[in-house]
C-alpha positions as a LaTeX table, in Angstrom:
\begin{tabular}{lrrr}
\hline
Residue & $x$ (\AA) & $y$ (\AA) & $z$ (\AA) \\
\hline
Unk1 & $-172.12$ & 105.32 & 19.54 \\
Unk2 & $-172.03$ & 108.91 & 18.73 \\
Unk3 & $-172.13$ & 109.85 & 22.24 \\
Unk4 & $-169.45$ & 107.73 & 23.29 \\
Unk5 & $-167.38$ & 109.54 & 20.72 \\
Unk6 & $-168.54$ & 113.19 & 21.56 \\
Unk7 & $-167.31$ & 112.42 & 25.55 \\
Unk8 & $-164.17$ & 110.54 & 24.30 \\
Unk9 & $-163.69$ & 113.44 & 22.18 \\
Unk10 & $-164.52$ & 115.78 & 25.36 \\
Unk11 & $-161.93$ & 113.77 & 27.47 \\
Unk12 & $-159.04$ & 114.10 & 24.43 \\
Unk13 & $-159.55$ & 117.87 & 24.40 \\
Unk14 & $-159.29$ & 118.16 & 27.87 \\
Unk15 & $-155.82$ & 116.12 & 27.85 \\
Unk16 & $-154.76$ & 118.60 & 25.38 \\
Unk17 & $-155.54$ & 121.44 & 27.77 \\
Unk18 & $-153.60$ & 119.87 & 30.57 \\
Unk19 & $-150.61$ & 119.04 & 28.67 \\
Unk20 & $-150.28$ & 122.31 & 27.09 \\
Unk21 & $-150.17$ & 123.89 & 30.55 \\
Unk22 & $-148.26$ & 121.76 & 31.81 \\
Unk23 & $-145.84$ & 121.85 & 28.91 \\
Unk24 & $-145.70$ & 125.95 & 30.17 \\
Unk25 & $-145.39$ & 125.44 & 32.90 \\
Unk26 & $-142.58$ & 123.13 & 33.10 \\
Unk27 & $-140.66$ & 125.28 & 30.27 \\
Unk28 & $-141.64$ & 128.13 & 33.40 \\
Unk29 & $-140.01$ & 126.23 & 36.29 \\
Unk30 & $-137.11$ & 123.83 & 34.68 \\
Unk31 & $-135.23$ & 125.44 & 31.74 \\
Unk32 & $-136.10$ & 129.18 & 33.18 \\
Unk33 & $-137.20$ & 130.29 & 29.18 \\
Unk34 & $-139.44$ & 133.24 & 30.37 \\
Unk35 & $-137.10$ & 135.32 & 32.14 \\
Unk36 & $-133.45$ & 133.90 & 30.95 \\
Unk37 & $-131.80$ & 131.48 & 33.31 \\
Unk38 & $-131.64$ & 129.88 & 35.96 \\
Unk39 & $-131.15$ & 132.69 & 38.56 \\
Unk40 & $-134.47$ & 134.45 & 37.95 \\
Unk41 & $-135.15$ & 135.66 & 41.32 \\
Unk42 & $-139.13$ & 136.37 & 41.62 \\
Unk43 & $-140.07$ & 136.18 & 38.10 \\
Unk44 & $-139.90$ & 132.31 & 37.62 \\
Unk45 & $-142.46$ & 132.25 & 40.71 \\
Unk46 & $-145.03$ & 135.02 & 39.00 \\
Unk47 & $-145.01$ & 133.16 & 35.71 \\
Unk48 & $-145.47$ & 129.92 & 37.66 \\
Unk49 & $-148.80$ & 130.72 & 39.80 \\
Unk50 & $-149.74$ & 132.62 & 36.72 \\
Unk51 & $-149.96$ & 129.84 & 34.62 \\
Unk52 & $-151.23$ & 127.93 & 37.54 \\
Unk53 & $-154.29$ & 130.38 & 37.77 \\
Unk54 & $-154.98$ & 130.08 & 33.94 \\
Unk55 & $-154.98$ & 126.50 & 34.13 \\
Unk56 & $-157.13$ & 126.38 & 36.86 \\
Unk57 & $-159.44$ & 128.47 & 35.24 \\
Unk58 & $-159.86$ & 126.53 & 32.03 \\
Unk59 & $-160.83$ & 123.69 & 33.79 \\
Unk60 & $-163.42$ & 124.94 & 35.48 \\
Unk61 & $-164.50$ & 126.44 & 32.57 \\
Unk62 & $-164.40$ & 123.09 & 30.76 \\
Unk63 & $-166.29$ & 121.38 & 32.98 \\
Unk64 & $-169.25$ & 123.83 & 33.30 \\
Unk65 & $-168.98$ & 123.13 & 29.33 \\
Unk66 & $-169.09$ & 119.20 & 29.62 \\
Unk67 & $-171.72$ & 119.72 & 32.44 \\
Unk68 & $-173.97$ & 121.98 & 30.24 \\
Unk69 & $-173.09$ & 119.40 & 26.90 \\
Unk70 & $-174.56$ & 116.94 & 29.62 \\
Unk71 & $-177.37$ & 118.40 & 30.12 \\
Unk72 & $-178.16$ & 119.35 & 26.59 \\
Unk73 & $-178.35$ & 115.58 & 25.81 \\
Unk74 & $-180.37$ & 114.62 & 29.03 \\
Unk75 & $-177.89$ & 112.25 & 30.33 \\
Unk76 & $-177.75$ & 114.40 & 34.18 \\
\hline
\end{tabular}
């Protein structure tokens, strides 16, 4: 049971992640916050593969950390 709870927990944190991101990056793209309207030029684009890049890279960082939790516990 605890281990169920430690992946489900795992699973909610990474949901979190990916909604925070995407929460960015939507306020990026749609409502133009960052940079002040809608006609942003380049800027909208740069925040956008920014936060793109960022997201990508906490996911692969939080699956080398589920992978390594894995392995910690023997279950790979």
């Amino acid at each position: 049971m605890p281990l169920f709870v430690i992946l489900l927990t795992f699973l909610l944190l990474f949901l979190l992640i990916c909604n925070v991101f995407w929460l960015a990056f939507s306020d990026i793209i749609f409502e133009g916050h960052l940079f002040g309207g809608p006609h942003m030029g380049r800027g909208w684009f740069a925040a956008a593969i920014i936060c793109i890049i960022f997201f990508i890279c906490v996911f692969v960082l939080y699956s080398f950390a589920l992978l390594d939790f894995l392995e910690r516990i023997n279950w790979i």
